[in-house]
C-alpha positions in Angstrom: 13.1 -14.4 3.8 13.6 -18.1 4.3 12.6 -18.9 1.0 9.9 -17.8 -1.8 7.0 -19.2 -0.3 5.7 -19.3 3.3 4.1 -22.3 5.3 3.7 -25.7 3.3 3.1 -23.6 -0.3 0.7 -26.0 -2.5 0.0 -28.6 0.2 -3.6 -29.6 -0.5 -4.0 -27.9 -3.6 -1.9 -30.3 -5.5 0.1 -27.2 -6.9 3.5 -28.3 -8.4 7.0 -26.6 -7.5 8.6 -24.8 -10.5 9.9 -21.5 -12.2 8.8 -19.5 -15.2 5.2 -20.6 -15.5 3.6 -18.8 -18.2 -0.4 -20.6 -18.3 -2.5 -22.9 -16.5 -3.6 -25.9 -17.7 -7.6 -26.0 -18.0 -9.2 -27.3 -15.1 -6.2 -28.1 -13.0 -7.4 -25.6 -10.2 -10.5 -26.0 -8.4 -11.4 -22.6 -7.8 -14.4 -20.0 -7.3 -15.7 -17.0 -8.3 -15.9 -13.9 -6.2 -18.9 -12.1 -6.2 -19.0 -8.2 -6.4 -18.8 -6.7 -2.8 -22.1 -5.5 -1.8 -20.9 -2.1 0.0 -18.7 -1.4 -2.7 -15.2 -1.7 -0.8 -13.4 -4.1 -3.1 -12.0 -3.7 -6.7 -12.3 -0.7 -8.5 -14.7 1.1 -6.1 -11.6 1.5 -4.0 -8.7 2.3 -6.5 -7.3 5.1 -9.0 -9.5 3.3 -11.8 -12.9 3.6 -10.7 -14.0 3.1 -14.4 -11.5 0.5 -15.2 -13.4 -2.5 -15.1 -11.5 -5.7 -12.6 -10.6 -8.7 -14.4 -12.6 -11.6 -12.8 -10.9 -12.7 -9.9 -10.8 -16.5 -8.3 -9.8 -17.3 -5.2 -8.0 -21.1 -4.3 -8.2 -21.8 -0.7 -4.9 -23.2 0.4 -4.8 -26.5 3.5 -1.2 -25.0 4.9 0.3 -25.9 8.3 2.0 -23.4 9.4 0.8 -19.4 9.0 4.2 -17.8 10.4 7.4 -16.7 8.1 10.6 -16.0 10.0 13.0 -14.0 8.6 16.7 -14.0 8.2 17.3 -10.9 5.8 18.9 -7.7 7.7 17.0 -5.4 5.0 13.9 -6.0 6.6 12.7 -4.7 10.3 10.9 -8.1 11.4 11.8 -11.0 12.3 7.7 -12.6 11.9 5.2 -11.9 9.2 2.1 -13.7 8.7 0.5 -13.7 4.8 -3.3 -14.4 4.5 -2.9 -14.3 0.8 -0.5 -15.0 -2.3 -1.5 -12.8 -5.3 -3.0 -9.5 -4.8 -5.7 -7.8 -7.0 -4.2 -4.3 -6.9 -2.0 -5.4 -9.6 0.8 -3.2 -8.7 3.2 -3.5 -11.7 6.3 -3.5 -9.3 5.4 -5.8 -6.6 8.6 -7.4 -5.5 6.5 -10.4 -4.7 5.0 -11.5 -8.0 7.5 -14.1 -9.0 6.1 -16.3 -5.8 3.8 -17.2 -8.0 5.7 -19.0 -10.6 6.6 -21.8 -7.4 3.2 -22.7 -8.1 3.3 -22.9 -11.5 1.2 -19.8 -12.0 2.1 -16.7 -14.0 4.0 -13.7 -12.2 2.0 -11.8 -14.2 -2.1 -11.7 -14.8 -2.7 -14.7 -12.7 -0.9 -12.7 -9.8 -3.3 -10.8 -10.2 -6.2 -12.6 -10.6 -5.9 -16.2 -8.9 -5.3 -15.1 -5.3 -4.8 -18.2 -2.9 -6.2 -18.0 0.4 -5.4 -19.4 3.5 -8.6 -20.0 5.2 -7.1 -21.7 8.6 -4.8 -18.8 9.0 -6.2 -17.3 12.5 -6.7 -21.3 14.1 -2.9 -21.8 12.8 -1.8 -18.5 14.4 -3.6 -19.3 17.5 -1.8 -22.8 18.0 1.5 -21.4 17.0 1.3 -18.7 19.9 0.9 -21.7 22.1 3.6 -23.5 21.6 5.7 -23.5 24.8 8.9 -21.9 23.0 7.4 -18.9 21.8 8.6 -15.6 22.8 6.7 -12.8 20.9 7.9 -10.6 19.0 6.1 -7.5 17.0 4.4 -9.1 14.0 4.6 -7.7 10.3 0.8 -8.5 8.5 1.0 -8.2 5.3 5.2 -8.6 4.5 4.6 -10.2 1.2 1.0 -8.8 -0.6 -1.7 -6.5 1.0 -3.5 -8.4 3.4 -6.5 -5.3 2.5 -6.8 -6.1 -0.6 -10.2 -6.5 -2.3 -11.0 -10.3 -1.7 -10.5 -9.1 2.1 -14.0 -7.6 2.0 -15.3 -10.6 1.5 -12.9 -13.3 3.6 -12.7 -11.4 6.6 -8.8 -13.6 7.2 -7.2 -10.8 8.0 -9.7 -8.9 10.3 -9.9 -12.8 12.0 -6.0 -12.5 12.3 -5.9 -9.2 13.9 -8.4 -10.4 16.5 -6.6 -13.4 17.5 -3.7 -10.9 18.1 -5.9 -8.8 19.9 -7.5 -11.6 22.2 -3.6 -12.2 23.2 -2.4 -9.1 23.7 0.2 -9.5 20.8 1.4 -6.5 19.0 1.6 -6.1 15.2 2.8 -4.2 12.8 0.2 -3.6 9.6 1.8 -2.7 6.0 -0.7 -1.8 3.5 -2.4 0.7 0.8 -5.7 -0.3 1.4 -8.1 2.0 2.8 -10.4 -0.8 4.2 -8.0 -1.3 6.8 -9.9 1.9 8.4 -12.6 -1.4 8.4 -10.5 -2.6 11.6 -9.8 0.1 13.5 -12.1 -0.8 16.1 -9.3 -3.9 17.3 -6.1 -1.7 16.2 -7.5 1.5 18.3 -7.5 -0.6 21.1 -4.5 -2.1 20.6 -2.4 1.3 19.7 -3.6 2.5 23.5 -1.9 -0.7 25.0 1.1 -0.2 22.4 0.5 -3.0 20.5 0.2 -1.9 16.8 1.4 0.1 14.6 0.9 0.5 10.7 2.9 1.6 7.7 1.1 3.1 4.5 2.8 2.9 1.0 2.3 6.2 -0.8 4.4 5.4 -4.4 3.0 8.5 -6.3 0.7 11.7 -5.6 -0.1 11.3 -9.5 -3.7 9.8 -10.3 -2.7 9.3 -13.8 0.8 7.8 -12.6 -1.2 5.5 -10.6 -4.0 5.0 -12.9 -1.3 2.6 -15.0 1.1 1.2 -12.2 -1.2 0.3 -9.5 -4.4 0.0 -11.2 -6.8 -1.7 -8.3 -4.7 0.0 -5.8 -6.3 2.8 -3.7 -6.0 6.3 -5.6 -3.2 8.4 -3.6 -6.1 10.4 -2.1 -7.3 7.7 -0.7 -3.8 6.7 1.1 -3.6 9.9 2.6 -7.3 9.9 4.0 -6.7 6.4 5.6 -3.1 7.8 7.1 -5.1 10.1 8.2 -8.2 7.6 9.7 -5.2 6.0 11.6 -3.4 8.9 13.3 -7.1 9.7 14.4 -7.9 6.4 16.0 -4.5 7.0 17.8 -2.6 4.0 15.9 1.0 5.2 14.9 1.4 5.5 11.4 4.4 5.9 8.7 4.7 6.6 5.4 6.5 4.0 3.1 7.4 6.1 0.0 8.3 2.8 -2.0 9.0 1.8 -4.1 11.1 4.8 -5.7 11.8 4.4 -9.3 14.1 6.5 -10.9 13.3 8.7 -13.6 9.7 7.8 -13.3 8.7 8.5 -9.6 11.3 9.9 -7.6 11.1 13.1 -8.3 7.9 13.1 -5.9 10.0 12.1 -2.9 9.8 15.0 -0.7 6.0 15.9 -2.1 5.2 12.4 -0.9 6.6 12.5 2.5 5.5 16.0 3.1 1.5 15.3 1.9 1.6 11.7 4.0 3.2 14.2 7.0 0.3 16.6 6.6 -1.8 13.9 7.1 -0.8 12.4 10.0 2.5 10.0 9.5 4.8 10.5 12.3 7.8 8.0 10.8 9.1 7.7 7.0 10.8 5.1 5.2 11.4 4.5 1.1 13.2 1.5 -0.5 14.3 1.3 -4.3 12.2 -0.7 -6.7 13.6 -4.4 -6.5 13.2 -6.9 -9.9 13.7 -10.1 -9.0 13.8 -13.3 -11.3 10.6 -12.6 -14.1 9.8 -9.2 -12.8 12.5 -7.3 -14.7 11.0 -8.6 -18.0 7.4 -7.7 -17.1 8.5 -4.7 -15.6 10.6 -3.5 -18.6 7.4 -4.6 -21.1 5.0 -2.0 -19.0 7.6 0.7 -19.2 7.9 0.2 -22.8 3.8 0.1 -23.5 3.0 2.7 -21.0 6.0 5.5 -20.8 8.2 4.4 -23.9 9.9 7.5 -24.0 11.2 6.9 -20.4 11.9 3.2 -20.7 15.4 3.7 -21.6 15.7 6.2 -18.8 14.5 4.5 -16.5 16.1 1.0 -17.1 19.9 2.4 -17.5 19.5 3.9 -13.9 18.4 0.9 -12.5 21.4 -0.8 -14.3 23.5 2.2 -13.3 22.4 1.9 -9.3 22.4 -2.4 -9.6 26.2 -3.1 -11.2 24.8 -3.2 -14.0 21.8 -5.3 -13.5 18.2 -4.7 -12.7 18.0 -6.8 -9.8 21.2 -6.9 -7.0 19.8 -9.8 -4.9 22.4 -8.8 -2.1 21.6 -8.4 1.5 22.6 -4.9 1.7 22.1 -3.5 -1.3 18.8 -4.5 -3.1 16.3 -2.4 -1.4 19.0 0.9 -1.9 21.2 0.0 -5.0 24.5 2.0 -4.8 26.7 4.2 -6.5 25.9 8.4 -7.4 22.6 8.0 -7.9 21.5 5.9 -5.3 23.1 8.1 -2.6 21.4 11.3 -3.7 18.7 9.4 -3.4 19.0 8.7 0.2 20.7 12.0 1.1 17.1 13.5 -0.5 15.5 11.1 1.8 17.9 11.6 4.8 17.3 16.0 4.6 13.4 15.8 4.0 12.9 13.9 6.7 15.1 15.8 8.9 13.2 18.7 7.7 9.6 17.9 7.8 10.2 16.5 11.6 9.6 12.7 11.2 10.8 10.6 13.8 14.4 8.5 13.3 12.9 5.3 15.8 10.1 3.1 14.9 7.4 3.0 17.5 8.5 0.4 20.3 5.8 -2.0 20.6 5.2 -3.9 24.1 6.0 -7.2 23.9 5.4 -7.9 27.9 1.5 -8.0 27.7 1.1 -11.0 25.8 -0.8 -13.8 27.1 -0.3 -16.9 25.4 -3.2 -19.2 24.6 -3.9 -22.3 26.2 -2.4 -25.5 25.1 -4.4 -28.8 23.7 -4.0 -30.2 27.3 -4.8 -27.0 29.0 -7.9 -26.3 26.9 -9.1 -29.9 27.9 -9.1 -29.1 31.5 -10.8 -25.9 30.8 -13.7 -27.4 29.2 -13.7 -31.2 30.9 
């Protein structure tokens, strides 16, 4: 990615630039509340913890002027993502993205969580960016950096906005996700599948409730994730499986059962990437480990190490999504035979970039309506 944070991060919330930020000062933030969803799709109600109560969640809205991240990395199959939110409530103990956090001088830890920034422009920005007079489309990635599904979504409505503004233009996208309310949406993606214009990825990390009960605890239970693969192979939108991220010694052993349950259901491509610790993640990750499965800890970090040079992080293009050495490249031959095996496609669906119709300019919206 071009950097840690997307658009103009903290313009108009005053938020300061920085590393390592462990609290928040009382009262800086002018936030609100979320109130419980009504119909029951957000928080717990959706995840592996229905009886887990959710830490109260607030939600800053962000003034940003710009919506669109390009990307530069060759890991990563996109050259546009568009992020309605930082923070996520599904809490996912190995989200790669949790250290954005710390650039606005909140934790990488509970407050990623739990102070989720919006971006309430996000589907006017998107619509003025499409019509600029250099833009040449390309397929889309919603939801690159955290779900854009995730609970608050119920409420906010950005990223159904998002997908319409697609929609109305005839722009394709790619959706990543866990969350089953995406199935809330599939009367825009439906459509748009037919004129082969979206697409949508799934991550399945475990099969295990109890596995997932810990490390994704507001995150859809696994049954869930195959259900909504399931709701979008029905609606005729091409689906894959991400089976990521794989953590040795912990989940990894559930490769094939993963792709083979998420084929079952409906997935017709497959992908998995190696757990990636940037920056304060490897200490937060390697705390959870110790509270949660101390008897793996050990276990699990040395492989990391082992796979990383001897880190737990290898920041380089190339090798931080796979890690290398023994290890890593059973790990992909596993990957590589299952896949064979269970018939998923090699290609990525080929979206149509030909249909889209850009909007009309400032000038040309005046004449429209003068």
């Amino acid at each position: 990615m071009n950097g840690p944070i997307d658009g103009d991060a903290g313009r108009g919330l005053g938020l300061a630039r920085g590393r390592g930020a462990v609290g928040n000062p009382p009262g800086r933030y002018a936030v609100r509340r979320v109130e419980p969803d009504p119909e029951g799709v957000a928080g717990c109600a959706e995840g592996a913890t229905d009886d887990t109560p959710s830490p109260a969640t607030t939600v800053t809205p962000e003034a940003t002027r710009r919506i669109l991240t390009r990307n530069d990395s060759p890991d990563i199959p996109f050259d546009a993502s568009i992020n309605p939110y930082r923070g996520c409530e599904h809490g996912c103990i190995y989200c790669f993205a949790r250290p954005t956090h710390s650039w606005l001088d909140l934790s990488p830890g509970l407050d990623f969580e739990r102070r989720i920034v919006s971006k309430p422009l996000a589907p006017e920005l998107l619509r003025r960016e499409l019509a600029r007079p250099g833009y040449r489309p390309t397929p889309l990635a919603l939801g690159a950096n955290t779900d854009p599904w995730q609970p608050v979504e119920a409420g906010l409505r950005l990223t159904r906005r998002i997908v319409g503004v697609l929609a109305e233009h005839e722009h394709p996208v790619v959706a990543v996700t866990k969350s089953a309310l995406i199935a809330r949406d599939l009367d825009l993606l439906g459509p748009m599948a037919e004129r082969r214009l979206a697409a949508a990825y799934v991550s399945v990390t475990t099969l295990d409730p109890r596995l997932a009960r810990t490390m994704e605890p507001r995150a859809p239970a696994p049954h869930r994730r195959l259900a909504t693969i399931r709701a979008l192979a029905e609606a005729g939108v091409p689906v894959g499986v991400l089976a990521s991220p794989m953590i040795p010694a912990l989940n990894e052993a559930e490769l094939e059962a993963i792709l083979r349950a998420a084929r079952d259901a409906g997935a017709t491509t497959a992908s998995f990437t190696l757990v990636r610790l940037p920056h304060e993640l490897g200490g937060l990750f390697a705390a959870w480990l110790r509270e949660h499965h101390p008897h793996r800890a050990a276990r699990v970090l040395g492989r990391l190490r082992e796979m990383h040079g001897g880190r737990l992080d290898d920041p380089r293009f190339g090798h931080r999504m796979r890690g290398q050495g023994p290890y890593a490249d059973a790990l992909r031959q596993r990957f590589d035979i299952a896949r064979r095996r269970l018939g998923f496609d090699v290609e990525r669906p080929v979206l149509d970039v030909s249909r889209f119709r850009a909007p009309p300019g400032p000038g040309e919206q005046g004449r429209l309506f003068g």
